[in-house]
C-alpha positions, 0 to 999 in steps of 0.5 A: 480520480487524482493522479497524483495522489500515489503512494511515495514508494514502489510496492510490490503487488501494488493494485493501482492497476485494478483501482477503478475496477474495484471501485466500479464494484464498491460505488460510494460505500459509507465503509470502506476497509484495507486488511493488507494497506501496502502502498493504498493504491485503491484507496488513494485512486477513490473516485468520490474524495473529496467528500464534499461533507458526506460520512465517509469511514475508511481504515486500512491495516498493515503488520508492518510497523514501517508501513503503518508508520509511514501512512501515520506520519506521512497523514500527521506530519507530512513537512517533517517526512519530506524532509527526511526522505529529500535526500539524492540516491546515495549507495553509502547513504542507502546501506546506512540507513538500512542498517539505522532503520533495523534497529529501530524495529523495537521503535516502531512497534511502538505502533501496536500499542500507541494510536498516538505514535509515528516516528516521522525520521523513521517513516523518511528514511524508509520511504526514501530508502524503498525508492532507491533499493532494488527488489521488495525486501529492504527492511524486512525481518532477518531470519532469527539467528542469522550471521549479520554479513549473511542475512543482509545482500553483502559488503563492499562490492558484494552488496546491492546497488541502488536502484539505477534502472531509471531516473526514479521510483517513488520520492525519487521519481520526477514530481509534479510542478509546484502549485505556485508556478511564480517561475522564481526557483529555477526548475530542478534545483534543490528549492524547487525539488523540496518544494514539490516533495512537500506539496506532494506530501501535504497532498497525500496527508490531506487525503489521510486526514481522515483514514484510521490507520491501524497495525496488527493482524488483519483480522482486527479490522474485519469484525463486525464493529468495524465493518458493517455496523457502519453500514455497506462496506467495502473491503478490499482483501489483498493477502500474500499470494499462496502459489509455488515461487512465493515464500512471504515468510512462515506468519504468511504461509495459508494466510491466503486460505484463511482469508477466503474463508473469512471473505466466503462467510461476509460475502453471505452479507448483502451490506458486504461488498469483499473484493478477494485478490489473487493468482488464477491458480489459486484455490479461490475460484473453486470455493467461492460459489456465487462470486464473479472473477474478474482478470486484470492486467497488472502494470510494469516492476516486478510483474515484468520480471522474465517473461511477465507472465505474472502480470496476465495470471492477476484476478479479483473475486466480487462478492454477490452484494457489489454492484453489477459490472454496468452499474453506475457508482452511487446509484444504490440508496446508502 
């Protein structure tokens, strides 16, 4: 597993934590899809890449068009991407971009439509712009008729501060060393930190070289023609929570049911191998017979907020086709 392939911004609900159980689970399926993309935290912890000449199809979704816009770019044009994400944490900068990237939302749907399309300036500034904002909700949709000074967090000394708690989140986090290591630019100038933002952005576009990265509902990319037909499949299904506290927005409101039901359905499938995410206090447990549940610990950020009871609440429900929990990885024929 390569630590350095993480994603370049923090996300919410992030399962990075959970990568190598859920891999531990999947083995070296010859399929493998992402409904909920997010941040590909358990995609880009895949043990078994490099593939070394091995048919490998991997696809990964996300309705966000920022998100999907971001994972294209990033895998087409990862130079033109640092560029516009190399920039210092600036509150003046961090709200104007804020407000450039609301109006691009008509832009990047754009990405619905096109398979060809990425913005890379879009998919910049975002990324730089989740690194430096506090909280999950920097770009997310206003609610339809809201006064512009109320649906934003505020103006003057009313709006929100960058993120400050620490030396950085994502692209603004400390970076690995450049490869060259020729000690000719002096460690932690301007050179050096381009340098390892664009070492780091080529590394995460040649690990998405191959990924097909789609942007629409969930649902395209959990039929048959894109699952098993390609043969065991492995599909990690990471939807908005549906517990008390959580409000995602009216289109997330009982997707985490519908979801069950799809994962209960392929899960009757022995080349399926689903891997269902979600609070304890979910209906999952209850109507998934067969499956076994698995608790896991998630890491710091936002689990940690008041007494990070969240973090002990995490699960994963495993279809009866993945692999024993004793297994070794690739030892099931493809």
């Amino acid at each position: 597993m390569n630590d350095r392939l993480k994603a370049p911004f923090p996300w919410f609900g992030g399962k990075s934590m959970a990568a190598k159980l859920v891999w531990s689970r999947f083995g070296d399926c010859k399929n493998y899809v992402e409904p909920f993309a997010g941040s590909l935290a358990v995609l880009l912890a895949r043990p078994h890449w490099p593939f070394c000449g091995a048919v490998r199809v991997e696809t990964v979704n996300d309705r966000d068009a920022y998100v999907a816009n971001a994972w294209r770019a990033i895998a087409a044009d990862p130079d033109a991407v640092a560029v516009h994400a190399d920039n210092p944490v600036n509150e003046c900068d961090l709200h104007a971009r804020h407000a450039w990237l609301h109006r691009q939302a008509e832009h990047v749907e754009r990405l619905k439509c096109d398979p060809e399309y990425y913005d890379a300036r879009i998919a910049g500034y975002w990324v730089w712009g989740l690194s430096s904002w506090i909280g999950d909700n920097f770009c997310r949709p206003r609610p339809q008729g809201s006064v512009p000074h109320l649906g934003n967090p505020g103006m003057g000394v009313n709006r929100q501060l960058p993120h400050l708690g620490d030396p950085g989140m994502g692209v603004n986090r400390q970076l690995p060393g450049c490869a060259d290591g020729d000690g000719a630019t002096p460690v932690g100038g301007c050179e050096d930190r381009r340098a390892r933002l664009l070492a780091y952005m080529r590394s995460l576009s040649d690990r998405l070289r191959g990924v097909r990265v789609c942007c629409g509902d969930w649902t395209r990319v959990c039929t048959p023609s894109v699952t098993h037909r390609h043969g065991v499949t492995g599909v990690l299904l990471d939807p908005p929570y549906d517990v008390a506290g959580m409000d995602y927005g009216e289109s997330s409101r009982g997707l985490s049911g519908r979801v069950r039901e799809w994962a209960l359905e392929a899960g009757k499938n022995p080349l399926m191998r689903v891997a269902l995410c979600g609070y304890a206090d979910e209906d999952h447990g209850d109507n998934l017979p067969g499956w076994e549940c698995v608790a896991w610990r998630a890491g710091g950020g936002y689990n940690n907020i008041g007494d990070g009871a969240n973090r002990r609440r995490e699960r994963i429900w495993f279809s009866p086709a993945c692999l024993p929990a004793a297994a070794e990885q690739g030892e099931l024929e493809l």
